[in-house]
C-alpha positions as CSV (number, residue, x, y, z in Angstrom):
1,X,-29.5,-5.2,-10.5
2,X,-26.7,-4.8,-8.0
3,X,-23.2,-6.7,-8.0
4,X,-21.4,-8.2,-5.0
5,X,-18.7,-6.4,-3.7
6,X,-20.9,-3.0,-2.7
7,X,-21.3,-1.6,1.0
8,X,-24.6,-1.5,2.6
9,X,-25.6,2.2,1.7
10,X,-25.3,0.8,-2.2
11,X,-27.5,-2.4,-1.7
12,X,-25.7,-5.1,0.4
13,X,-28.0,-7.4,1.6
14,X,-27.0,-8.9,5.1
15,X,-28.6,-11.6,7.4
16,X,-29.9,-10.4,10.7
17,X,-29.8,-13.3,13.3
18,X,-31.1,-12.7,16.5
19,X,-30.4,-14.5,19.9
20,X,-31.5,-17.8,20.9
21,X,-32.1,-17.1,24.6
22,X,-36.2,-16.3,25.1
23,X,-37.2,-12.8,25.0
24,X,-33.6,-11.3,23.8
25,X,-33.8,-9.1,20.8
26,X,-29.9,-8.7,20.4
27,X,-27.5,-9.7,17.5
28,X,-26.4,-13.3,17.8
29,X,-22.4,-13.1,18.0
30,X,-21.0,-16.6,18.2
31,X,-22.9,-20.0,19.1
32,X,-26.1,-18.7,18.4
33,X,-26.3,-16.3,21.0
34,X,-25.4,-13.0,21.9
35,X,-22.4,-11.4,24.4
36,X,-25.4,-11.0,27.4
37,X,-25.8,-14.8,26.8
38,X,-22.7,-16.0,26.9
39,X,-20.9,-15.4,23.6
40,X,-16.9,-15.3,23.7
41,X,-15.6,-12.9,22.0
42,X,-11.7,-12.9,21.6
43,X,-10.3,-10.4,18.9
44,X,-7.2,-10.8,17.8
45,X,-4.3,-8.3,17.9
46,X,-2.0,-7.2,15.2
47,X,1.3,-9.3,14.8
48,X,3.1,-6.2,14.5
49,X,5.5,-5.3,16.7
50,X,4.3,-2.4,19.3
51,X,1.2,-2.3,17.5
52,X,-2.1,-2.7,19.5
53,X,-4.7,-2.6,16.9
54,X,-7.0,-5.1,16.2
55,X,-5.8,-7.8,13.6
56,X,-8.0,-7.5,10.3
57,X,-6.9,-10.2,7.8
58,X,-3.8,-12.2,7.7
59,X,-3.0,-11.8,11.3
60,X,-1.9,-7.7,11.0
61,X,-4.2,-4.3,10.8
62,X,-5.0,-1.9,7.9
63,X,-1.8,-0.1,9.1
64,X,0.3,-3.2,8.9
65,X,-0.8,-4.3,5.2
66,X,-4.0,-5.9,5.6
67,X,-6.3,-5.8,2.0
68,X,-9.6,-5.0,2.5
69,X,-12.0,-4.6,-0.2
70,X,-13.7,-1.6,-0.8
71,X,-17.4,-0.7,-2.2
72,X,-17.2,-1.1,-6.0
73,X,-19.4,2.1,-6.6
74,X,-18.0,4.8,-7.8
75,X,-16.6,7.5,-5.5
76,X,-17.4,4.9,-2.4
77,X,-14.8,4.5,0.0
78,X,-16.5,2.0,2.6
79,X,-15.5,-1.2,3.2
80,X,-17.7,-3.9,0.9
């Protein structure tokens, strides 16, 4: 039986939601449809100064102190 905080390649289990528009295949991204369709995407940059990477958690980037959390099997370094 498999515990929360794992990556995919040790057993996460994650929902797969598809576009609304007819015919599309793709990922939905926000709204229920995908970036072809008319999702907005806005990411977010780190609060950093001079930094230019993308903001993770709390406004900053892994560089700047953000806490990610990792896979909880051992010797696994990818994000959960």
């Amino acid at each position: 039986v498999q515990q929360g905080g794992v990556c995919k390649r040790h057993g996460a289990k994650t929902k797969l939601l598809l576009c609304s528009s007819a015919g599309c295949t793709n990922q939905v991204v926000k709204g229920g449809v995908c970036v072809k369709h008319g999702a907005k995407v806005y990411k977010k940059k780190c609060s950093s100064e001079g930094c230019t990477n993308q903001a993770v958690k709390g406004g900053v980037c892994m560089r700047h102190g953000a806490k990610v959390k990792l896979c909880s099997s051992e010797g696994c370094t990818n994000q959960a």
